[in-house]
mmCIF file of the N, C-alpha and C atoms, coordinates in Angstrom:
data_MODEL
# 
_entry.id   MODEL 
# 
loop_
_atom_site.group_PDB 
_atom_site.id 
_atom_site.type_symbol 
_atom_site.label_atom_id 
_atom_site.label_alt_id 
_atom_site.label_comp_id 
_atom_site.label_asym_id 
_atom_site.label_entity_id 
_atom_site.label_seq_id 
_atom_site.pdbx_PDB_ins_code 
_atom_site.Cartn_x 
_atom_site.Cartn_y 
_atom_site.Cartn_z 
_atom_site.occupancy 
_atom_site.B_iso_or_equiv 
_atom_site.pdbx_formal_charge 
_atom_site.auth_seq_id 
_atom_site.auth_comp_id 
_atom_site.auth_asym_id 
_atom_site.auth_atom_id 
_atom_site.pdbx_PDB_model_num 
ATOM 1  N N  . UNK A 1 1  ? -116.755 -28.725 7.537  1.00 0.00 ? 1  UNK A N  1 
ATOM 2  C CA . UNK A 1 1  ? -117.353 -29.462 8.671  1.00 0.00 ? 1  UNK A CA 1 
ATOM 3  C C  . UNK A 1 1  ? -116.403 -30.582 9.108  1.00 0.00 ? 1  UNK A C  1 
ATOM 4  N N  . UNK A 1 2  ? -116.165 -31.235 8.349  1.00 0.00 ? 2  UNK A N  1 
ATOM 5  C CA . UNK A 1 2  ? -114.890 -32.343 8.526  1.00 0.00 ? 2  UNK A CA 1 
ATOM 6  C C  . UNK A 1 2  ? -113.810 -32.230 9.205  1.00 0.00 ? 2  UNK A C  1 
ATOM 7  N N  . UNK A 1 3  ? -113.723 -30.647 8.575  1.00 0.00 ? 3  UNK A N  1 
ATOM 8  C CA . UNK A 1 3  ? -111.914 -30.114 9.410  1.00 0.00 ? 3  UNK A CA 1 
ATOM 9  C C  . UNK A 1 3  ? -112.209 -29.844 10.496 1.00 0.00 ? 3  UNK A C  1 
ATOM 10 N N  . UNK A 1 4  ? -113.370 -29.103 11.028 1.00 0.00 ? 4  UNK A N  1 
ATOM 11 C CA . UNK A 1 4  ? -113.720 -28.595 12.284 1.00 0.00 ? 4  UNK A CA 1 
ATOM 12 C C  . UNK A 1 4  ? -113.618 -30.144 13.600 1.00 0.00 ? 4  UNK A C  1 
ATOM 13 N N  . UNK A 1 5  ? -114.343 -30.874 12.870 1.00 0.00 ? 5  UNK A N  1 
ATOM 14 C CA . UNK A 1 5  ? -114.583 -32.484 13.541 1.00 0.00 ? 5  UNK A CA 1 
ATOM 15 C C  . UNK A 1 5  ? -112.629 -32.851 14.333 1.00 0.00 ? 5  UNK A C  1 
ATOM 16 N N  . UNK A 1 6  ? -112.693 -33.223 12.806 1.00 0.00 ? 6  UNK A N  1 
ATOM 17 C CA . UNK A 1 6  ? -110.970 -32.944 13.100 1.00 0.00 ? 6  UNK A CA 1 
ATOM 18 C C  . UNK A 1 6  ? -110.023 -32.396 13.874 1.00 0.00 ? 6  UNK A C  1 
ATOM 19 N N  . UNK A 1 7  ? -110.410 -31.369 14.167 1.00 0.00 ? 7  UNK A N  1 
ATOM 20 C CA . UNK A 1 7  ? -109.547 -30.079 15.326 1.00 0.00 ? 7  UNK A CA 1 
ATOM 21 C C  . UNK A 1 7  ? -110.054 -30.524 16.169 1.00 0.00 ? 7  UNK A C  1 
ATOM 22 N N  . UNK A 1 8  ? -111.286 -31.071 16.712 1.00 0.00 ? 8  UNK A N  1 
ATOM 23 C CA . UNK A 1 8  ? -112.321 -30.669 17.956 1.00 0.00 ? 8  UNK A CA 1 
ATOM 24 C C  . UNK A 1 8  ? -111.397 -32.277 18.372 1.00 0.00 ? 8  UNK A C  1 
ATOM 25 N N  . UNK A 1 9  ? -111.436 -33.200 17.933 1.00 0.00 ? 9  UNK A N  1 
ATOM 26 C CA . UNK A 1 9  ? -110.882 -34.798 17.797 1.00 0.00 ? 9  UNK A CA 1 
ATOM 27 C C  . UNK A 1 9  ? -109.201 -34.486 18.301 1.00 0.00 ? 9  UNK A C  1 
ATOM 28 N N  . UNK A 1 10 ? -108.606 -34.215 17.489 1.00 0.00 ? 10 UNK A N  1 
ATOM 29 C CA . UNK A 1 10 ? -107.168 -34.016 17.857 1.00 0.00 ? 10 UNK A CA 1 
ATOM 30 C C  . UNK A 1 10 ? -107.292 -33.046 19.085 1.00 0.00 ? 10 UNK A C  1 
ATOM 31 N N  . UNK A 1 11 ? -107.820 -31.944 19.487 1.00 0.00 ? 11 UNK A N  1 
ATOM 32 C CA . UNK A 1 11 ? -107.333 -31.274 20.464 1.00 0.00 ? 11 UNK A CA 1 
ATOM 33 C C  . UNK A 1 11 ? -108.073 -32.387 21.954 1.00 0.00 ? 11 UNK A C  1 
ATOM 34 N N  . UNK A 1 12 ? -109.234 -32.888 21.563 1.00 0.00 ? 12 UNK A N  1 
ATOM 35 C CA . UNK A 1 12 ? -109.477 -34.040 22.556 1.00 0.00 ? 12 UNK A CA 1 
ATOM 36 C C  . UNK A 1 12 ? -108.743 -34.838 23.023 1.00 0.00 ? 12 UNK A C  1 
ATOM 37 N N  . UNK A 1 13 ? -107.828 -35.557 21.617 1.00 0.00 ? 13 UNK A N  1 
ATOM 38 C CA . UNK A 1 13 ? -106.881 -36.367 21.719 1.00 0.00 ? 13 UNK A CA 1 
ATOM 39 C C  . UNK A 1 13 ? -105.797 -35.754 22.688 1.00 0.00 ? 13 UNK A C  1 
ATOM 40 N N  . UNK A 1 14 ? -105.108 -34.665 22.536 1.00 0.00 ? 14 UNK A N  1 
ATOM 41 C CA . UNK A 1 14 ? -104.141 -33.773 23.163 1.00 0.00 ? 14 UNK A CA 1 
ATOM 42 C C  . UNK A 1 14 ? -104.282 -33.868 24.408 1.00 0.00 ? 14 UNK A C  1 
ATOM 43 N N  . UNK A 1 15 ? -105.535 -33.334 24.580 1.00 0.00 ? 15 UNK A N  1 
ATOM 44 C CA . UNK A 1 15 ? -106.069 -32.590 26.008 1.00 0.00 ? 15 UNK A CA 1 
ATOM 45 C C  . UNK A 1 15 ? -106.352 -34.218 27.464 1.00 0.00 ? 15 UNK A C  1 
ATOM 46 N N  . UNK A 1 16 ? -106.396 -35.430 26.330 1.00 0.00 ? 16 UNK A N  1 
ATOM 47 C CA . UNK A 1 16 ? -106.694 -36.462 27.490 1.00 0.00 ? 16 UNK A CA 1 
ATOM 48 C C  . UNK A 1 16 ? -105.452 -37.253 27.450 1.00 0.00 ? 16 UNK A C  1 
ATOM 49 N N  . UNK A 1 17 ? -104.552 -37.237 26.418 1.00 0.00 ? 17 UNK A N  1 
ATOM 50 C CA . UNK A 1 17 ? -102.949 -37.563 26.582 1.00 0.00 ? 17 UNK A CA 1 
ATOM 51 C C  . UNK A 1 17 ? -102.393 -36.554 27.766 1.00 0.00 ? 17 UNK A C  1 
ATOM 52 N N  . UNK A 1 18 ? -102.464 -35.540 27.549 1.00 0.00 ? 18 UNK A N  1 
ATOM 53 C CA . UNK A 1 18 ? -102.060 -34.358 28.899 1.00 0.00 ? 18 UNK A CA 1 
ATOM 54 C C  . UNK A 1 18 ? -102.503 -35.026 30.090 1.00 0.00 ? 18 UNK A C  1 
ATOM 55 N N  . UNK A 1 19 ? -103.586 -35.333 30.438 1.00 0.00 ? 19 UNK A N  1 
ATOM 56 C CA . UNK A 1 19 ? -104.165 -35.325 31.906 1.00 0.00 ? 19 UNK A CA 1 
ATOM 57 C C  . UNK A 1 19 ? -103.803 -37.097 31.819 1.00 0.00 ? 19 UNK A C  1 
ATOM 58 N N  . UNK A 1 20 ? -104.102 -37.912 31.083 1.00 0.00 ? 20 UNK A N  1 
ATOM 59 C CA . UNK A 1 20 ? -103.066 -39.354 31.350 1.00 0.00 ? 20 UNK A CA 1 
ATOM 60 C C  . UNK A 1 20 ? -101.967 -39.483 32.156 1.00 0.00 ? 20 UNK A C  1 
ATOM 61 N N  . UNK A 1 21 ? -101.025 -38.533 31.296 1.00 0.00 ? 21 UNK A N  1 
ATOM 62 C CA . UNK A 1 21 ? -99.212  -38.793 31.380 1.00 0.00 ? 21 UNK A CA 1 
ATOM 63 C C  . UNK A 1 21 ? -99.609  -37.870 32.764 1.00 0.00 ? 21 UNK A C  1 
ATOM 64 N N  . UNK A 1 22 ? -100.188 -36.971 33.245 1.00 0.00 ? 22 UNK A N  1 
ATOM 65 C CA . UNK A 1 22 ? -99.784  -36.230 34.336 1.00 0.00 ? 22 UNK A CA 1 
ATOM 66 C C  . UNK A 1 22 ? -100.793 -36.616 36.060 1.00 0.00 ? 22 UNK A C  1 
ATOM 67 N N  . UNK A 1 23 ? -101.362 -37.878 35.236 1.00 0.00 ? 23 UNK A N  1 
ATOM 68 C CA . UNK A 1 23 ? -101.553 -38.516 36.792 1.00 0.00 ? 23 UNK A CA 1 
ATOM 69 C C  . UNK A 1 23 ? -101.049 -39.787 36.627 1.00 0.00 ? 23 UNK A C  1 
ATOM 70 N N  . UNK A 1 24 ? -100.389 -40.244 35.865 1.00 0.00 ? 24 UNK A N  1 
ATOM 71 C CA . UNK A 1 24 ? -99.701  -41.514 35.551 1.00 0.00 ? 24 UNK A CA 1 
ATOM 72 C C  . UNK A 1 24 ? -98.691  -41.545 35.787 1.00 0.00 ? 24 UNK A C  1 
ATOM 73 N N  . UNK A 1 25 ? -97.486  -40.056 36.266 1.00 0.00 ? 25 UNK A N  1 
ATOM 74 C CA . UNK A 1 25 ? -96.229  -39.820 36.351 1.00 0.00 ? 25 UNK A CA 1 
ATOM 75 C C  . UNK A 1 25 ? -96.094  -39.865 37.539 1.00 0.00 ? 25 UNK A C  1 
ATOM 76 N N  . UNK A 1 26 ? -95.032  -40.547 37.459 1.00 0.00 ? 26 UNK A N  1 
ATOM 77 C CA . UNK A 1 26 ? -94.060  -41.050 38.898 1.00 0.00 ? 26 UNK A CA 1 
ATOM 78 C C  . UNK A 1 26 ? -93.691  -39.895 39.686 1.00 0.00 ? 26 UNK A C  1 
ATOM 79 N N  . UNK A 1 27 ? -94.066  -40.224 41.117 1.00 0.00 ? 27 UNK A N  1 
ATOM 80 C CA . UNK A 1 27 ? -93.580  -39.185 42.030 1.00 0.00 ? 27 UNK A CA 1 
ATOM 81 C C  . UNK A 1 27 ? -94.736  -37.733 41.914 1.00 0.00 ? 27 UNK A C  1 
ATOM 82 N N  . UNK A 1 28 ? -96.037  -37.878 40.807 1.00 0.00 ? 28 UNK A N  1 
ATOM 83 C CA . UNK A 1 28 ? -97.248  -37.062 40.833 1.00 0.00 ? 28 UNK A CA 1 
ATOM 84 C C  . UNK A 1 28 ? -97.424  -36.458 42.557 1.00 0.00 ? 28 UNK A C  1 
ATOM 85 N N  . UNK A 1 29 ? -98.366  -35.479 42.019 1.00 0.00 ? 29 UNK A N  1 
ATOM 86 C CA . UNK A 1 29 ? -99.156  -35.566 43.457 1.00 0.00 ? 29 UNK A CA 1 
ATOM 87 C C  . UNK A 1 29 ? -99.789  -36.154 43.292 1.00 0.00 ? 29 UNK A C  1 
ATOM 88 N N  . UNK A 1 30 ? -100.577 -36.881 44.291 1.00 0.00 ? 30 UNK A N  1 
ATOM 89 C CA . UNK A 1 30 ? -101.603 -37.925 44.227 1.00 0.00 ? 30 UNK A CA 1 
ATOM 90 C C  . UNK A 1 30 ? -102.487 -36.579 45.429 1.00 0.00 ? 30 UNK A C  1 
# 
C-alpha cells in the first residue's frame, strides 16, 4: 500500500513539474 502511495506521489510529482516548466518556458505558446 505504501509503495503504491509512493508511485501515485512521484508520478504526480513528475506530471506537475512537466506542465510547470512547459508554461513557464520562455518563448511558450501562451
Amino acid at each position: 500500500m505504501k509503495r503504491l502511495a509512493l508511485a501515485i506521489l512521484l508520478v504526480t510529482v513528475v506530471a506537475a513539474a512537466s506542465v510547470f516548466l512547459a508554461l513557464n518556458r520562455p518563448g511558450a505558446e501562451a
